[in-house]
C-alpha positions in Angstrom: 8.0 12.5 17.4 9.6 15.1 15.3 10.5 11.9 12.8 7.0 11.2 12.8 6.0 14.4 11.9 8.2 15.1 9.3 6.9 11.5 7.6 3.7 12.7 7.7 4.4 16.0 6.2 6.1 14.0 3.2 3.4 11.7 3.1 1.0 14.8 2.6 3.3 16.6 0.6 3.1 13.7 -2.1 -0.2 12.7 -2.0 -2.0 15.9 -2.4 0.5 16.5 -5.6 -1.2 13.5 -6.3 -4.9 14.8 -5.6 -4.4 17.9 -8.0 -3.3 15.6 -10.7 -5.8 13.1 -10.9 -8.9 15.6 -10.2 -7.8 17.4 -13.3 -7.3 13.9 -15.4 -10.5 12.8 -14.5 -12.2 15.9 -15.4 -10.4 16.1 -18.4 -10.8 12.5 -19.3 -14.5 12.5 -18.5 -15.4 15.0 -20.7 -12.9 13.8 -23.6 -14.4 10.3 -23.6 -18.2 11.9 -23.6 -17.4 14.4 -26.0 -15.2 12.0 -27.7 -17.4 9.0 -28.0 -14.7 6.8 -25.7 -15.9 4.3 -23.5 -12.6 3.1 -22.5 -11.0 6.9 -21.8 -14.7 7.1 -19.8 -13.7 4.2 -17.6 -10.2 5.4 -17.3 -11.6 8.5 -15.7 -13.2 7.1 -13.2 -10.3 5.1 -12.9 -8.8 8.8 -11.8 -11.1 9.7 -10.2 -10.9 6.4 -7.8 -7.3 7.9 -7.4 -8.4 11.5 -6.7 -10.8 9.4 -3.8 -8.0 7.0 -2.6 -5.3 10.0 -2.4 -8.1 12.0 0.4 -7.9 8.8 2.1 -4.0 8.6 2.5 -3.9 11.7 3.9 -6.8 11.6 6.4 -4.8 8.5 7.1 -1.1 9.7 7.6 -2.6 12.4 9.3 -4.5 10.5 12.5 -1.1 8.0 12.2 0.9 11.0 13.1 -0.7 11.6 16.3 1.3 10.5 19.4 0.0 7.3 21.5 -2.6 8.4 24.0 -4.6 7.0 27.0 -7.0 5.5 24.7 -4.2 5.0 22.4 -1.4 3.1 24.2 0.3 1.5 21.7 -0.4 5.0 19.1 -2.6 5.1 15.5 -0.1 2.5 13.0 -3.1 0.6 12.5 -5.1 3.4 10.9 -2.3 3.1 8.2 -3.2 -0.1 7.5 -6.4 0.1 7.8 -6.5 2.9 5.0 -4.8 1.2 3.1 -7.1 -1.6 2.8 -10.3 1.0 2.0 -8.0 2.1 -1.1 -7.9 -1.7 -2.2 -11.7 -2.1 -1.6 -12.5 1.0 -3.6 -10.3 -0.7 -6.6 -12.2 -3.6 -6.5 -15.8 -1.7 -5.9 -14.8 0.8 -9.4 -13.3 -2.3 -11.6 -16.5 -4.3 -11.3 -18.8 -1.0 -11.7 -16.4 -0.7 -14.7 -17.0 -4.9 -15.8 -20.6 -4.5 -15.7 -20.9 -1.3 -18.1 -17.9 -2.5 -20.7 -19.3 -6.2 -20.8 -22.7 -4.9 -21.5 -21.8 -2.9 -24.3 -19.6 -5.8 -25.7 -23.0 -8.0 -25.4 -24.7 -5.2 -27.1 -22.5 -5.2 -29.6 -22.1 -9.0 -30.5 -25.6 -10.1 -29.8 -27.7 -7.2 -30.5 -26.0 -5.9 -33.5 -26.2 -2.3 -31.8 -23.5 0.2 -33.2 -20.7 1.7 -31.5 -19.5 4.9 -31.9 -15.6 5.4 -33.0 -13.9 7.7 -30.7 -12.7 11.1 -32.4 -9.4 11.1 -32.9 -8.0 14.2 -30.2 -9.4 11.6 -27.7 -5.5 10.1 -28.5 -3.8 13.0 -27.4 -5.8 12.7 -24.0 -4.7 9.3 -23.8 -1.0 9.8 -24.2 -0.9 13.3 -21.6 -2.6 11.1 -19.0 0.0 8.0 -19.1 3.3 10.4 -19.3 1.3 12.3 -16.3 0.3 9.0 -14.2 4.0 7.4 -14.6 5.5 10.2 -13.2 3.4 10.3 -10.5 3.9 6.4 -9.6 7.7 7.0 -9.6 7.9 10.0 -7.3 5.0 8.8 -5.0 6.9 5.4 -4.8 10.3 6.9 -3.8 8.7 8.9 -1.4 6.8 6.1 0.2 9.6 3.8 0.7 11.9 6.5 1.8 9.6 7.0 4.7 8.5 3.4 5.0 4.8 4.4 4.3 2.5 1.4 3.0 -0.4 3.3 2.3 1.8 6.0 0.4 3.3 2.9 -1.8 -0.5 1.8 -2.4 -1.4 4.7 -3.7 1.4 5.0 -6.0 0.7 1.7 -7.5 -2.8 2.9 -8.2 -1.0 5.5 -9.8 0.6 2.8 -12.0 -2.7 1.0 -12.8 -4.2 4.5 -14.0 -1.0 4.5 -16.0 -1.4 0.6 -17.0 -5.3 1.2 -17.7 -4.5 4.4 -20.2 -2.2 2.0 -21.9 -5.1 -0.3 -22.5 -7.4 2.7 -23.6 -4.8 4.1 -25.6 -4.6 0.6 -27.8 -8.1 0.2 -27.7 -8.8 3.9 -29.0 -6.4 3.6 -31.8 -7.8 0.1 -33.0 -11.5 1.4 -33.1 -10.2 4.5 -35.1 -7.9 3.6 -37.6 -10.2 -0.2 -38.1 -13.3 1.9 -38.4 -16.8 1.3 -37.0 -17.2 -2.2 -37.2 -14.3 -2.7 -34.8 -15.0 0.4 -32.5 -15.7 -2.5 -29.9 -12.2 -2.8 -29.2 -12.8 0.5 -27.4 -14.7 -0.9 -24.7 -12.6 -4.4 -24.8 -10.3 -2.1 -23.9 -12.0 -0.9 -20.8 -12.8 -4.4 -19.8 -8.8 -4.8 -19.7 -8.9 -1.6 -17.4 -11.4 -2.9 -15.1 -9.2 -5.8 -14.7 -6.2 -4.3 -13.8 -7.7 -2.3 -11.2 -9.5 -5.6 -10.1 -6.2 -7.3 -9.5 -4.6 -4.6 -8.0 -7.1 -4.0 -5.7 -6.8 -7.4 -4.2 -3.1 -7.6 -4.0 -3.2 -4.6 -1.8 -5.8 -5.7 0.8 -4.4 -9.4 0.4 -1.0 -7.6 1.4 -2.3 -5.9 4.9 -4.7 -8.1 5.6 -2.1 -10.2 7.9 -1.1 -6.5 9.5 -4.9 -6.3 10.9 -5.1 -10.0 12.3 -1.5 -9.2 14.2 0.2 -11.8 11.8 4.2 -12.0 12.9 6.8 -9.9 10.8 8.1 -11.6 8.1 10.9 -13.8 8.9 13.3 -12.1 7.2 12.5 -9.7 10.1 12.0 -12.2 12.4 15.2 -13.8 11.4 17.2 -9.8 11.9 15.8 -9.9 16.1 17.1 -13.6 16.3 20.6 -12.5 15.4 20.5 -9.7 17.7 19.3 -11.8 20.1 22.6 -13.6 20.3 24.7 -10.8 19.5 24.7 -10.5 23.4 26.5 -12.9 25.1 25.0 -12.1 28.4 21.7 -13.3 27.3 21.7 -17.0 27.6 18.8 -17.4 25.8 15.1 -16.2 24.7 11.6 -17.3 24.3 7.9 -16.1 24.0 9.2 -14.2 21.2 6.0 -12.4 19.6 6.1 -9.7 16.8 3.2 -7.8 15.2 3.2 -4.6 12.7 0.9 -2.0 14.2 1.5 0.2 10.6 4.7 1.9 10.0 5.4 0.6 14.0 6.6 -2.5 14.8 5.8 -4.3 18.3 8.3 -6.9 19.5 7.6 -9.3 23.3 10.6 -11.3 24.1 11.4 -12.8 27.4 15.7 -13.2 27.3 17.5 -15.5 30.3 20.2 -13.8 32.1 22.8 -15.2 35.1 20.6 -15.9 37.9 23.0 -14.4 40.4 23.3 -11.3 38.3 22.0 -8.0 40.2 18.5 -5.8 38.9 20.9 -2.8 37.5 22.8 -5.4 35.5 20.5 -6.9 34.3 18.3 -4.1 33.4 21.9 -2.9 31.6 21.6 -6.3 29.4 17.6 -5.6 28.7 18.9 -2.0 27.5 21.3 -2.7 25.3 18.8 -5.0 24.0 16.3 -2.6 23.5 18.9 -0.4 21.4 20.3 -2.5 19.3 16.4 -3.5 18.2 16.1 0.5 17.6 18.8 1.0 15.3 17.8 -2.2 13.2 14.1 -1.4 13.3 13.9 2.4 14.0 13.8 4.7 17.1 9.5 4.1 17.0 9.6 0.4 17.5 7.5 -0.4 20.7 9.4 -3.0 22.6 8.8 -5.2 25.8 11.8 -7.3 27.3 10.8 -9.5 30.1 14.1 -10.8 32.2 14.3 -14.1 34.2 16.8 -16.2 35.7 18.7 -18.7 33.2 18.5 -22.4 34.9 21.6 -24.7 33.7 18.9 -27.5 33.9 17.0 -26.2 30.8 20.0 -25.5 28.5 19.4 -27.6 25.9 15.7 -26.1 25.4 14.8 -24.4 22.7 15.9 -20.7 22.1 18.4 -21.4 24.4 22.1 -20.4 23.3 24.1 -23.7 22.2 
């Protein structure tokens, strides 16, 4: 519990860093790209503020996955984690085609219309460059605190981080192209937000296409899989296993296996052998993994079965 709670007070800790750095980016941004005739730094502000929005999420979300299984509960909140993170790749996707639809218009506008663009003012630049050195940083400290504490929504967010890095890059060129080539190419500015609108797209579905398999209860990966096989016969007194079933319930993990033990053997021993099962899955898969070991009586007949030891 007290693990738990320090993960989720880390988890907070970074993400609301997070929140105070993209509010005052997008406000900033926002007002550069109005004031500074920039659709692209425009779009990369919402792009912020998406961030800003996504950030409130994570921590609503660490905070409910903190609490302690219940009644209603049983098996505790991991899910809400996922779920969360999910919501942060449908916003992605809901902003980058918002974003599509007012860039691709203006290009039409442009090409087809013969309607003028304005060049961005030049201190729209320095905006630009703050808001990549300041998105970057955050990517690299939110991502080494969300692996440290094995946090998928936390390692979400700082890839948005990176995108709203990865977008400004694209402003950035686009800005400069418009201004030093003049107004007849100041539509590179909002090519350039067209470039941002895709990143976010693709992130955005690379992030829900990630968890997706958490919320149908797909199996661990089998690299995981693969780790509870070999503990599995690390114990010579179980004879074998099957019914082996994993799902990732968030930053848990739930693991059902029945294991085959000497038929002759006595309820304390083998409730020893289930044990020492059960803790040699914790220190592999951490002290929060909900387990369920199910013993019966190994029958010579069936030894060449599958999941039986050789």
């Amino acid at each position: 519990m007290e693990q738990m709670t320090n993960r989720g007070k880390e988890a907070q800790k970074i993400t609301i860093i997070g929140m105070g750095v993209n509010f005052i980016l997008a406000v900033i941004k926002f007002l550069a790209g109005l004031f500074g005739g920039s659709a692209a730094l425009v779009a990369d502000a919402i792009h912020s503020l998406s961030d800003f929005i996504s950030d409130i999420v994570v921590i609503i979300g660490v905070k409910i996955t903190s609490k302690p299984a219940d009644e209603d509960h049983n098996y505790g909140h991991g899910k809400v984690e996922t779920v969360s993170t999910v919501l942060i790749g449908i916003f992605l996707i809901v902003v980058s085609i918002s974003l599509l639809r007012s860039s691709g218009l203006a290009i039409y506008r442009f090409f087809f219309k013969g309607e003028e663009l304005t060049v961005p003012k030049f201190f729209v630049l320095y905006i630009v460059i703050i808001s990549i050195i300041s998105k970057e940083a955050l990517y690299q400290m939110t991502k080494i605190v969300g692996k440290k504490i094995k946090n998928d929504a936390v390692i979400a967010n700082a890839w948005h981080h990176r995108t709203d890095a990865l977008s400004s890059v694209a402003a950035l060129i686009g800005v400069l192209l418009a201004i030093l080539l003049g107004k007849d190419y100041a539509v590179f500015d909002p090519i350039a937000s067209v470039v941002v609108s895709i990143l976010i797209f693709k992130v955005g579905l690379s992030i829900i296409l990630s968890n997706m398999n958490q919320l149908i209860d797909a199996a661990l990966k089998e690299e995981e899989v693969q780790k509870l096989k070999d503990i599995l016969k690390s114990i010579s007194d179980i004879k074998g296993y099957h019914k082996l079933k994993t799902r990732r319930l968030g930053y848990y993990i739930s693991i059902d296996v029945h294991i085959f033990v000497e038929k002759n053997l006595n309820v304390l021993k083998s409730h020893d052998i289930a044990t020492l099962l059960e803790d040699k899955i914790y220190q592999t898969f951490g002290k929060e993994t909900i387990i369920s070991v199910h013993v019966e009586p190994y029958d010579d007949d069936k030894s060449n079965e599958l999941n039986y030891r050789e």
